[in-house]
ROSE-4610 file (N, C-alpha, C; in Angstrom, 1 decimal, always signed):
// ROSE-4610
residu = [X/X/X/X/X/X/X/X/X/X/X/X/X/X/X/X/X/X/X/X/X/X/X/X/X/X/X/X/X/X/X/X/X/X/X/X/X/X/X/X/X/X/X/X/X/X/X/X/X/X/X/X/X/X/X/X/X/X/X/X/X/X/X/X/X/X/X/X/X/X/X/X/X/X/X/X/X/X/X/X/X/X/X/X/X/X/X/X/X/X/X/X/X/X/X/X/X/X/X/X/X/X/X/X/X/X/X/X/X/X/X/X/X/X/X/X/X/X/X/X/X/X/X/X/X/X/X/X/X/X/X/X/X/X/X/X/X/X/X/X/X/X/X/X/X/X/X/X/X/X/X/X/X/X/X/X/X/X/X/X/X/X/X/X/X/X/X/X/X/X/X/X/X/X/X/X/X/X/X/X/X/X/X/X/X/X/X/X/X/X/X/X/X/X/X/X/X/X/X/X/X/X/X/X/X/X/X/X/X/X/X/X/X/X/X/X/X/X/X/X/X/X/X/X/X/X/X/X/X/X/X/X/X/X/X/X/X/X/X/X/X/X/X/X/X/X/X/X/X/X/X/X]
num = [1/1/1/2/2/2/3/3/3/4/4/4/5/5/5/6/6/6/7/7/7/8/8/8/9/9/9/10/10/10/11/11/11/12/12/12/13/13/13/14/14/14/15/15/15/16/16/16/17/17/17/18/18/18/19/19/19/20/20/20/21/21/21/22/22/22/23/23/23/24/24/24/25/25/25/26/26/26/27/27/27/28/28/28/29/29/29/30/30/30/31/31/31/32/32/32/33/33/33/34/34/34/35/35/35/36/36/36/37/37/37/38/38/38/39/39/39/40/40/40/41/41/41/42/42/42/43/43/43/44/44/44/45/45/45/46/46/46/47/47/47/48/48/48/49/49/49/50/50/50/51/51/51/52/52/52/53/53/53/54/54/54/55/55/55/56/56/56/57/57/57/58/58/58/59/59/59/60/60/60/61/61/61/62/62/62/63/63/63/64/64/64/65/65/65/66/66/66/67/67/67/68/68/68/69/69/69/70/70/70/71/71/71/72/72/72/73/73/73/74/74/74/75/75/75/76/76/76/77/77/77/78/78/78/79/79/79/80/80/80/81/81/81/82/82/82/83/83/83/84/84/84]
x = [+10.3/+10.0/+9.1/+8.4/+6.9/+7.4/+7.7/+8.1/+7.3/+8.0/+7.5/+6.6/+5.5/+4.3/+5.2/+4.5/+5.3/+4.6/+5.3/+5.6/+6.4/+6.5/+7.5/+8.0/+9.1/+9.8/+9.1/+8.9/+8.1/+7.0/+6.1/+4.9/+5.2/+5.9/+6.4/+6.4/+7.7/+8.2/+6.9/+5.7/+4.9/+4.1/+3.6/+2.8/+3.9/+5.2/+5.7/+5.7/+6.2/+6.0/+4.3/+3.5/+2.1/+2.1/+2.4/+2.2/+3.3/+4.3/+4.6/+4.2/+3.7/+2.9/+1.5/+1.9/+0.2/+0.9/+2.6/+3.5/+3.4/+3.6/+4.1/+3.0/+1.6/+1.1/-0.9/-1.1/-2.3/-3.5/-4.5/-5.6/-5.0/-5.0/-5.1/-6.1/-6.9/-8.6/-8.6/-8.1/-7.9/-7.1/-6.1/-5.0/-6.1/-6.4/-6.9/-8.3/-9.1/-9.8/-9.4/-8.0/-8.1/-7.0/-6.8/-6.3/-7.1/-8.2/-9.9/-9.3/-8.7/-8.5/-9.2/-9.5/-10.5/-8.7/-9.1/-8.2/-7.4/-8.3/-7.7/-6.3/-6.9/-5.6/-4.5/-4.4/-3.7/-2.4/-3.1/-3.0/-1.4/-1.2/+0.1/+1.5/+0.9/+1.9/+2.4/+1.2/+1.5/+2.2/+1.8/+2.6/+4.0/+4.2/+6.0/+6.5/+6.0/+6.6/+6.6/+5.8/+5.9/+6.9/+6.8/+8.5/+9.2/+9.5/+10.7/+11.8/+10.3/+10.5/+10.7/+9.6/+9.5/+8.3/+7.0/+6.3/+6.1/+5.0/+4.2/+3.4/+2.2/+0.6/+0.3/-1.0/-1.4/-2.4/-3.8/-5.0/-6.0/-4.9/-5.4/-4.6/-4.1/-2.9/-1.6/-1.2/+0.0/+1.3/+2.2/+3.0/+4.2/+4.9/+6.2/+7.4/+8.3/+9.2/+10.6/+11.7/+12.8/+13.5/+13.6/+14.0/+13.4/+12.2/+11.0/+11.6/+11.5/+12.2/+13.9/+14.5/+15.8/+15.6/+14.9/+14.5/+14.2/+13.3/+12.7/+14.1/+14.8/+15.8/+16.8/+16.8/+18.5/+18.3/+19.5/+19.3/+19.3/+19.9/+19.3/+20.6/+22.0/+23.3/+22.7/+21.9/+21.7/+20.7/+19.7/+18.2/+18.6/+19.8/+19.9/+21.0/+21.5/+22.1/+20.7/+20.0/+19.2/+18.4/+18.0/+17.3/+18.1/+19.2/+20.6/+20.6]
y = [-6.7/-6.1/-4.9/-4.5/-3.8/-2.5/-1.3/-0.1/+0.4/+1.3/+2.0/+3.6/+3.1/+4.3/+5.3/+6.2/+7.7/+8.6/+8.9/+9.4/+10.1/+11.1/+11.5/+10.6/+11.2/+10.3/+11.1/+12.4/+13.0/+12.4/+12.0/+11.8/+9.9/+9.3/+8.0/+8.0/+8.8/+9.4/+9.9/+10.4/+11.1/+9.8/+8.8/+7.9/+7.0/+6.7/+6.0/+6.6/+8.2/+9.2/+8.3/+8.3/+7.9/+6.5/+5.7/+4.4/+4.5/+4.9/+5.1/+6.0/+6.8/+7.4/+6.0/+5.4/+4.4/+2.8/+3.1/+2.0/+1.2/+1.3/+0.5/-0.3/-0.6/-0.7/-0.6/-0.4/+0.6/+0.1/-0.2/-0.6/+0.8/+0.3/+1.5/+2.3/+2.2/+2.7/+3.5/+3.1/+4.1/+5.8/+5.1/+6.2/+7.2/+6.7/+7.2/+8.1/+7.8/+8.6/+9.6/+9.0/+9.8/+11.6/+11.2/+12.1/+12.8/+12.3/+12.5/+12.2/+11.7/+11.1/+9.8/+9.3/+8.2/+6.9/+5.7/+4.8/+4.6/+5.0/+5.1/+5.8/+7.1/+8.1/+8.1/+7.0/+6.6/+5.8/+4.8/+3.5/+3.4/+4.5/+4.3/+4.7/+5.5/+5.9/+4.3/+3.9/+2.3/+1.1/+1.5/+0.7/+0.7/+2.3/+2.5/+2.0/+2.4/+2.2/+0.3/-0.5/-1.6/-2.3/-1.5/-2.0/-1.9/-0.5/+0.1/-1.1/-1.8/-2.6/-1.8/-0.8/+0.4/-0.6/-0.9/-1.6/-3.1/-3.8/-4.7/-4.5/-5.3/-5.0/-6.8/-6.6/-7.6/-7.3/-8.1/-8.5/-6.9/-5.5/-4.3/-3.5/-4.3/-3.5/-3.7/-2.2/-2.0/-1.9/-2.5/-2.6/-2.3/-1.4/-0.6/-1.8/-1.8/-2.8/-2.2/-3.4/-2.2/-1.7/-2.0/-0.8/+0.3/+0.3/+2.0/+2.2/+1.6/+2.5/+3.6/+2.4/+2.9/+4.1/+3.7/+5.2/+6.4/+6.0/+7.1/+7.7/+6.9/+7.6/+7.8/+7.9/+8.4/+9.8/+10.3/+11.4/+11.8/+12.5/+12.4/+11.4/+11.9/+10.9/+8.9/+8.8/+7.3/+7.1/+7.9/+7.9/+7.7/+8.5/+7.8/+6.5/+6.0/+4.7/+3.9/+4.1/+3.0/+2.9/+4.2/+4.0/+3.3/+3.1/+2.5/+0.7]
z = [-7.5/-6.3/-6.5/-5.4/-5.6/-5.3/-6.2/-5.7/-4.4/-3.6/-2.4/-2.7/-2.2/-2.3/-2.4/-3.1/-3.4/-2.0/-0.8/+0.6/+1.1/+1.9/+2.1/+3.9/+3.5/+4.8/+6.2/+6.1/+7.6/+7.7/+6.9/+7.0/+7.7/+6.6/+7.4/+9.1/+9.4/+10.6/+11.7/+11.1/+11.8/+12.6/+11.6/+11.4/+12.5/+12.7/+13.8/+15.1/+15.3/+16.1/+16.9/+16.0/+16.6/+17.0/+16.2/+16.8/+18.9/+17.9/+19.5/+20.9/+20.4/+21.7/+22.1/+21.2/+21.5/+22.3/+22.4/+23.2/+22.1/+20.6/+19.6/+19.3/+19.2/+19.0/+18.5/+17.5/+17.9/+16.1/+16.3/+15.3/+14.2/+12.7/+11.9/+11.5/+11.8/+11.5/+13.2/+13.9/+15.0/+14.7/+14.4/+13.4/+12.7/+11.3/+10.7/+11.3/+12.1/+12.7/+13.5/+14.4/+15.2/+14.0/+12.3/+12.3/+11.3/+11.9/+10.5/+9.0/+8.7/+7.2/+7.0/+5.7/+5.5/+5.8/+6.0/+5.6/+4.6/+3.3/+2.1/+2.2/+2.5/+2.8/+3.4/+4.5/+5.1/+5.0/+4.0/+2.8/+2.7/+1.6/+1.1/+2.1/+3.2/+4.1/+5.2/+5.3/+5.8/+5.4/+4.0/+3.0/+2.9/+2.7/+2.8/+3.9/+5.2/+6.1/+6.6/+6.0/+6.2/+5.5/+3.8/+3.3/+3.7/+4.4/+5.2/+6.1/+6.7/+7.7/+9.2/+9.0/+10.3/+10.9/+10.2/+11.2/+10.5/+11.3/+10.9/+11.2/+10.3/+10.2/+10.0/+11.3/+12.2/+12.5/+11.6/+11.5/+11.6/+10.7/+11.4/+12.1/+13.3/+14.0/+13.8/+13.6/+13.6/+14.6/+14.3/+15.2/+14.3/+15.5/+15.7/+15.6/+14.9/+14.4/+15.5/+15.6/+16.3/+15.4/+14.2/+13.0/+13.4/+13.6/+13.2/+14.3/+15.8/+17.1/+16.9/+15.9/+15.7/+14.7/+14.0/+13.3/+13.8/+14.7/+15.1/+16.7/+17.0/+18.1/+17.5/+16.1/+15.3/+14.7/+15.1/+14.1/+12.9/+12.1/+10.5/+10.2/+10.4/+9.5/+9.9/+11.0/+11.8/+11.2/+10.4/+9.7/+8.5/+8.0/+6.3/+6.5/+7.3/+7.5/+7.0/+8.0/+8.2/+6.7/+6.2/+4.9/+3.7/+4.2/+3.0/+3.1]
């Protein structure tokens, strides 16, 4: 199994925070511009969070999983559940 990009979990968290303001779904080269970073940069924080099973990534666009929802409405003891 393919280790998980070295990320921190806010930055994960930030990156769902967005997809959701965008109603769970949103191009990633949108993302990335709209947070002036290159794609590259963006890369490994997508990656984690796809392991996670927070989103899926679809032809470009990302989409909000109902894991990443439950992630994102738990608090921290319901956020390390989920990461277990």
């Amino acid at each position: 199994m393919k280790p998980i990009p070295r990320t921190h979990l806010s930055v994960v968290a930030g990156l769902l925070e967005i997809l959701e303001d965008y109603e769970g779904k949103v191009d990633a080269a949108k993302i990335a511009d709209e947070l002036m970073l290159e794609l590259d940069d963006i890369l490994p924080v997508i990656e984690a969070a796809g392991m996670l099973g927070f989103i899926k990534v679809d032809s470009g666009d990302l989409i909000l999983t109902e894991k990443g929802r439950e992630y994102l409405a738990g608090n921290s003891t319901q956020r390390k559940k989920i990461l277990n």
